[in-house]
Structures are given as structure tokens and as C-alpha cells.
N, C-alpha and C positions, 0 to 999 in steps of 0.2 A: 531748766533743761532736764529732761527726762535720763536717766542713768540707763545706758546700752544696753541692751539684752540681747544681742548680734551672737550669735556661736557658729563654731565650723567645728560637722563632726564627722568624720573618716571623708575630709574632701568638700561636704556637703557645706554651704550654707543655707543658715536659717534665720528666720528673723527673729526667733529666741527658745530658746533650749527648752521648750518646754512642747513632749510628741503624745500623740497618742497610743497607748499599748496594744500591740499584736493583741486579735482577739475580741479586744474587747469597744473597738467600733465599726467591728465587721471590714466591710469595703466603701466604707466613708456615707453612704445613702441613709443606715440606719440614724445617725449621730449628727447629720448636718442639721436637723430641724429644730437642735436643741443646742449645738453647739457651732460656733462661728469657724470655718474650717479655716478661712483664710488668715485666723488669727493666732493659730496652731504655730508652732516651727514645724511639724512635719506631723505624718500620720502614718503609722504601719500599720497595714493591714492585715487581716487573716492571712493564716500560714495557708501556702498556695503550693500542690503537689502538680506533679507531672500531668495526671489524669482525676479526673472527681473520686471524690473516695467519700462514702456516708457519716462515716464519724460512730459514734457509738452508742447505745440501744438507752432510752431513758428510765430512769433516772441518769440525768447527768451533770447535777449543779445540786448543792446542799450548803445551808449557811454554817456556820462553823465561831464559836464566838473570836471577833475580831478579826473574821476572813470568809471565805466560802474555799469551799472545794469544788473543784472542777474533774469531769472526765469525757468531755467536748468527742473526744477523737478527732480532731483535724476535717471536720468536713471541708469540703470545697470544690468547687466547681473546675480548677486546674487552670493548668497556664494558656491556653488559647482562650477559653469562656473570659477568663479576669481579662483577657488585655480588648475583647471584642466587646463584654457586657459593660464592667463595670469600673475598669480606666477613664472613657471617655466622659463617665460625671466626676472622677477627680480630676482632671484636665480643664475644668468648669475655672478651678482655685488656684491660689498662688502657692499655697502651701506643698513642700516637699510630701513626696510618697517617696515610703521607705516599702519594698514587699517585701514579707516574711516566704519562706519558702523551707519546704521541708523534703525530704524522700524515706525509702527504706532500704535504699542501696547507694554505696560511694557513688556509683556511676550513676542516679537517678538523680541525684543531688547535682553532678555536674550539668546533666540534660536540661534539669528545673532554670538552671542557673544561666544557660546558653538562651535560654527558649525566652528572657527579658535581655540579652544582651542587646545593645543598640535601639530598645522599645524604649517609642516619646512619652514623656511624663511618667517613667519609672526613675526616680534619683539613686536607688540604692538598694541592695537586698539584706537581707536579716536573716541569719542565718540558722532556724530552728531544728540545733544538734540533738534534744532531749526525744526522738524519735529510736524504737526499736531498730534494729541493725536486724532484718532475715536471715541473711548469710551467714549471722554470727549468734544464732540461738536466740534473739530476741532481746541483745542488752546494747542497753540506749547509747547513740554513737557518741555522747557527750558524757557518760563513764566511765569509757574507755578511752586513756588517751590517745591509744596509735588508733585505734578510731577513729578521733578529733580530729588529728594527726592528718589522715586520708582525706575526710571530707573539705577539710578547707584546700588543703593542696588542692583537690580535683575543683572544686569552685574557684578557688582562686583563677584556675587555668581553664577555666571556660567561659570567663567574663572580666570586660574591665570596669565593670561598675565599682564603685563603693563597696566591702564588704565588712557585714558588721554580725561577730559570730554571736548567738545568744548562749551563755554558758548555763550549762547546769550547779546548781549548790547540791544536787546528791552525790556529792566524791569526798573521798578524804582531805584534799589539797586544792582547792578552785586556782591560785597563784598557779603550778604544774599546769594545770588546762591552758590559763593565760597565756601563758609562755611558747606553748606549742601553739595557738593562735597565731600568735604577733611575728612566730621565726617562719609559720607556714605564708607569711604574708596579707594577714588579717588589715584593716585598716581601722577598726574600732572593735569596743567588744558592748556587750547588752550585758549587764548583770543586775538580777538574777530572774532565772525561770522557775518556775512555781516547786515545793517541796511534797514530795512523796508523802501523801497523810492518807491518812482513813477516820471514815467516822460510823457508828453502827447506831441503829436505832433499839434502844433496850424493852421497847415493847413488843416487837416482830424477834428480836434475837436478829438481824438481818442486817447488811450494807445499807446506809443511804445512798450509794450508787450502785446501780448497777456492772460497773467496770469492775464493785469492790472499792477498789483505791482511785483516786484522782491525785490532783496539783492543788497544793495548799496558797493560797495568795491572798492579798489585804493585810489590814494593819499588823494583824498576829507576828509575820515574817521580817517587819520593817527593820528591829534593830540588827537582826540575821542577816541583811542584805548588806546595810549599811558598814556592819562590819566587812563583808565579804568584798564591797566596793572599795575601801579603804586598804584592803593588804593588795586587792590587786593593782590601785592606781600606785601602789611603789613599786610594783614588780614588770610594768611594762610600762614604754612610754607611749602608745596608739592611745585615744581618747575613749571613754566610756562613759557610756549611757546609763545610766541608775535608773533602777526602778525596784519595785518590792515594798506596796501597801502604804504607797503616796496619796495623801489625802488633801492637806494643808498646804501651803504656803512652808513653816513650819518644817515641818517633812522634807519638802523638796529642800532646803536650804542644808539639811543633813547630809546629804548627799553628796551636794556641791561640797560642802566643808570636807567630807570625807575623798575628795577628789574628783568625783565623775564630773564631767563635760556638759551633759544636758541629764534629762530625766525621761521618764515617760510615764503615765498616768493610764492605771488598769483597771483594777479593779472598781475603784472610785466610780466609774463612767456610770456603772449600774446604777449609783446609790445618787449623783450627781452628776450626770450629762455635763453639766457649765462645769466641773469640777477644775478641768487644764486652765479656761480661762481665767478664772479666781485665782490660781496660782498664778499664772502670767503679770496677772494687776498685782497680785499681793507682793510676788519678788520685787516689780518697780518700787512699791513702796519701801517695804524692807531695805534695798539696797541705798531709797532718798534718804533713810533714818538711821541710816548705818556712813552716810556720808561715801557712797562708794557709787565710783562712776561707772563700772561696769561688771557684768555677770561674772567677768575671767578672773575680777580682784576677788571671789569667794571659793573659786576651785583650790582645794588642796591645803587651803587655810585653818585646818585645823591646828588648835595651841595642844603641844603635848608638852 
């Protein structure tokens, strides 16, 4: 008999913990020809604003050893195109969709939120706080925590889906952000979203990105996250999703040890398309060879 790999995360069932990361399989069309969707426990897609927005000027991806940097800017087509275009082929699958969803204002974050409320084949939203704040000089709503603070309250209360916050790791204290999630009525949390890096090319003297700075992610960040998963799954009881330069089998098992719930698979996708699946089989095994009937006996299992 196969050892269970069944998770329930902020409400959601899935047929096993293992999602794909915002980002990085776009709106599920790019990723399906190489990756089995219905074999997913879930798929978040690209972060989805109010209204299309271009994203930002290229250069906007550079390898990085043990990661790449990103400075994407959020393109997207918005919340009417997503639910007319590009819903209807993940609607094909069995697999949960989680939408990632972002603004640059409290109240656009609410609007994002309302405008999937009650939409078929939406399970869940993700809630991408690492977005500049206009109102407030351009610092990101998820370093600020009455910030944080605002934006979940206002989503919270403009939708009953699932809400699952993605926290940022550029703060002093990620547990503090946790906290203000979980009391604003979070139902899970994402940790972690990418790290504030830069990288310059020493023969131009110049950025490899254009942005300047991007989001640092892959292996480089793994043991940073994994930490970062571990102090918050003591500081709140809501489930968490892990992620942060998941590659292995291996990797994802850290995670689980370290307490989160499920995972989600980012960066990896570029480098391996199959990359979730391979994890999917590889845990089944793992957990035959460990003698352990189910995914929930490795959560929070760490010996200290």
C-alpha cells in the first residue's frame, strides 16, 4: 500500500503537497506539455493585478551561482483576461489553482480579491505582499507590518476563499509578520519570497538587470528559508507552504521536517519542467523507506 500523501492547506484539499510556484509556470498552458498537471496538488499561478500592468524593461533574469535573479515586474494580463483566457484550460484538470494576486494599494488588493470571490475553478488566493505600497513612498507592503497588517484585513474582508499570505524574508523579524497574518485572519502563510540581491557585470561596470536589483531564488536561499519556515511554524498554528530553491526530493523533505505543510517548486521548473513530479514519486518512496504512512508523520518532525 502506497504511504498517503493527501494534505489540507488553509481549507484546500490536495492529492499531495507538492504545488507549483507563482511565477514560475505562468498560467498552467506554458508547463502542461512537459509537466502532468493533474498530478500536481495544486498550481499557483502568476501574480494577477487589478488591470494588465507590462512588467519591467529587459534585462530581467540573470543566473546567479546556485540561483538566478529575477526582476519580472509582475506582468499580467489582470483579473478579467485570467478568469476569460486562461482559467478555462486549468479547468481542463483536477489539480487545485491557488491565484497569486498582488496591488499597489490596500484597497486594490481588496478589489483583486473580490473580483475571484465566488469564480469556478479558483480554490484559493496567494497573497503577493512583496509589492511597493504608492501611498506610502514605495516600501513594500510586506516590510511594513501595519502595512501587512492592512492588506490582509482588507482581503480577508473582501473574500471567502482561502487566503494564503506570501511573506517576505527582507524584515528583521519574519515570526512578527507571521503573527500579524494569522491575528488578521490569514488561513495559511507561503514562506519565503525571493531576497533582495544584485549582481553587476565587471566587464561593462553595469547591472545585469535592468531594474538594477531583482529577487534572489534557487538553491543559494534554501537553508535561509528553511530556517525561516522552522521559527515560524512555532510561532503560529495556520499551515505553511515552504518553498525557497526546492530541487530534490531531499529538499522538500527539509521543509516538511522543519514544519511546513506542503511546498511549492520555483525555480527548479526552468531547469526541470518534471522537477514537482520527481518530488511527488521521490517522497512516496522516501516515506516507504522511512516506514511512514503518511506525509503528516514528517511535518514538524524535527529531533533537536
Amino acid at each position: 500500500m502506497k504511504p498517503d500523501l493527501s494534505a489540507k492547506i488553509a481549507g484546500i484539499e490536495l492529492r499531495n503537497p507538492v504545488m507549483l510556484a507563482s511565477g514560475t509556470a505562468r498560467y498552467g498552458e506554458e508547463i502542461a506539455g512537459y509537466c502532468d498537471l493533474n498530478r500536481v496538488g495544486a498550481i499557483i499561478v502568476k501574480g494577477i493585478a487589478l488591470r494588465p500592468t507590462p512588467g519591467n524593461p529587459p534585462p530581467r533574469i540573470c543566473e546567479t551561482p546556485s540561483g538566478m535573479l529575477n526582476a519580472i515586474g509582475l506582468p499580467n494580463i489582470g483579473v478579467e483576461a485570467f478568469i476569460s483566457d486562461k482559467l478555462p484550460f486549468l479547468k481542463r484538470f483536477t489539480t487545485r489553482v491557488i491565484v497569486n494576486i498582488f496591488g499597489s494599494t490596500v484597497e486594490e488588493y481588496g478589489e483583486v480579491a473580490k473580483g475571484f470571490h465566488d469564480v469556478e475553478g479558483v480554490d484559493g488566493l496567494e497573497v503577493n505582499i512583496s509589492c511597493p505600497n504608492i501611498k506610502e513612498g514605495g516600501i513594500a507592503f510586506g516590510t511594513d507590518i501595519e502595512a501587512t497588517r492592512r492588506v490582509v484585513r482588507e482581503v480577508r474582508r473582501a473574500t471567502t476563499l482561502p487566503v494564503i499570505i506570501k511573506l517576505s524574508p527582507n524584515v528583521t523579524d519574519i515570526v512578527s509578520f507571521a503573527k500579524v497574518c494569522e491575528e488578521e485572519g490569514a488561513d495559511g502563510l507561503s514562506v519565503i519570497n525571493t531576497f533582495l540581491a544584485m549582481s553587476i557585470d565587471t566587464e561593462t561596470w553595469k547591472p545585469r538587470l535592468a531594474n538594477i536589483t531583482g529577487g534572489l531564488s534557487g538553491p543559494a536561499i534554501r537553508p535561509v528559508a528553511v530556517r525561516m519556515v522552522w521559527q515560524v511554524s512555532k510561532a503560529v498554528r495556520i499551515p505553511i507552504i515552504g518553498m525557497g530553491g526546492i530541487v530534490t526530493v531531499d529538499d522538500a523533505v527539509e521543509f516538511f521536517l522543519a514544519g511546513a505543510s506542503a511546498i511549492a517548486v520555483g525555480t527548479a521548473n526552468f531547469i526541470n519542467p518534471c522537477a514537482s513530479i520527481e518530488i511527488i514519486d521521490g517522497l512516496e518512496r522516501y516515506l516507504d523507506t522511512k516506514g511512514l504512512n503518511s506525509i503528516t508523520e514528517l511535518i514538524g518532525a524535527l529531533k533537536t
